[in-house]
C-alpha positions as a printed NumPy array, in Angstrom:
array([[  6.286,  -7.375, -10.831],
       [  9.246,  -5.641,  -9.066],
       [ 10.228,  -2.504, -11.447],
       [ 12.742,  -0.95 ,  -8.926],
       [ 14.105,  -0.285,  -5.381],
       [ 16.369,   2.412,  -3.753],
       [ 17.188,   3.072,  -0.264],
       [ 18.598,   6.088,   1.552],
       [ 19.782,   4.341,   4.394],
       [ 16.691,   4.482,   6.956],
       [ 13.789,   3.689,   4.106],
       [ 13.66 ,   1.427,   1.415],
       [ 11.228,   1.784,  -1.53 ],
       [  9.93 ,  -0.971,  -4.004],
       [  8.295,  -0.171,  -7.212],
       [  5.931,  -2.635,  -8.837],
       [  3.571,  -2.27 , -11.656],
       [  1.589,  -4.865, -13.805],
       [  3.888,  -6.869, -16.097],
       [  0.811,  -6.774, -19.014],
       [ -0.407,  -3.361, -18.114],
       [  1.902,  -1.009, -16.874],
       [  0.373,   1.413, -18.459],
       [ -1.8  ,   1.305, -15.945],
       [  0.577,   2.988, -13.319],
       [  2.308,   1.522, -10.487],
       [  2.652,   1.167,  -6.244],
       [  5.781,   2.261,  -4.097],
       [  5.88 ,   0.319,  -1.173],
       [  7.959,   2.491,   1.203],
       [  9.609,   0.03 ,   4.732],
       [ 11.743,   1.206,   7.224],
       [ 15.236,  -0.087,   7.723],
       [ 15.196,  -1.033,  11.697],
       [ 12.484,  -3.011,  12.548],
       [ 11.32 ,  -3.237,   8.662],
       [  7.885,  -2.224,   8.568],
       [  5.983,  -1.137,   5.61 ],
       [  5.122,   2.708,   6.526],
       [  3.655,   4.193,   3.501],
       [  2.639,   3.194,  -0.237],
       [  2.042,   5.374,  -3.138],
       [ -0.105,   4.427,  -5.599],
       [  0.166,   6.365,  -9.325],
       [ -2.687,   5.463, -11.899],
       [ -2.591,   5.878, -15.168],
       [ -2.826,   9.582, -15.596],
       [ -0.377,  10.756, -13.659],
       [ -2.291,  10.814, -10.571],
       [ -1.504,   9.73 ,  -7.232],
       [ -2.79 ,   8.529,  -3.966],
       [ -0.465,   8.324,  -0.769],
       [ -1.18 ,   6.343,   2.57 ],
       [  1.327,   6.718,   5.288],
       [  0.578,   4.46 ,   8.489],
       [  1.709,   5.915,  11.875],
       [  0.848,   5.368,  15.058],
       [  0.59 ,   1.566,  14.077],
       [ -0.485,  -0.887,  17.306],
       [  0.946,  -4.668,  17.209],
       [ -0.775,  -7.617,  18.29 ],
       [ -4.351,  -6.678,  17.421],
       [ -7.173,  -8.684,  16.397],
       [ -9.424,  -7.642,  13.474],
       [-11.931,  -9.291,  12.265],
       [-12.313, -11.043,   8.647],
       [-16.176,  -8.865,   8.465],
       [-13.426,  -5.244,   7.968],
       [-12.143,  -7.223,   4.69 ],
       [-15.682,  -8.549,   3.145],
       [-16.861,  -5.512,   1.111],
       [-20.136,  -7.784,   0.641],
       [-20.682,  -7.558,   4.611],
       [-19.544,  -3.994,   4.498],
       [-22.225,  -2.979,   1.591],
       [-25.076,  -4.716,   3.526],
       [-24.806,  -2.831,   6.578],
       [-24.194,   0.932,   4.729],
       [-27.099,   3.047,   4.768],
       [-26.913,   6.493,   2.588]])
């Protein structure tokens, strides 16, 4: 569920946490205004902690296959 939003005129940032468990932290989605693209997301858990991913360098119009999103494929063909 959406918690928040603010912009500062070239990004805008959407909070969301877990209606049931926001105790459990929350994600910033972070777009840009012009094109809107997501760019980065923020992810806070429930101690405090927090991960950020900023994309750059992002390429359009590129096929990827489903196999990249099947962590049952993925775990099959990883060798320690």
């Amino acid at each position: 569920m959406v918690t928040g939003h603010t912009s500062d005129g070239t990004t805008t940032t959407v909070t969301a946490q877990d209606p049931d468990h926001p105790d459990y932290g929350s994600i910033q989605l972070v777009f840009t205004a012009s094109p809107v693209e997501l760019r980065q997301w923020l992810v806070s858990d429930d101690t405090g902690s927090q991960t950020t991913v900023i994309l750059n360098d992002v390429q359009t119009g590129v096929q990827i296959g489903d196999r990249l999103f099947n962590i049952q494929a993925e775990l099959a063909d990883w060798n320690p």
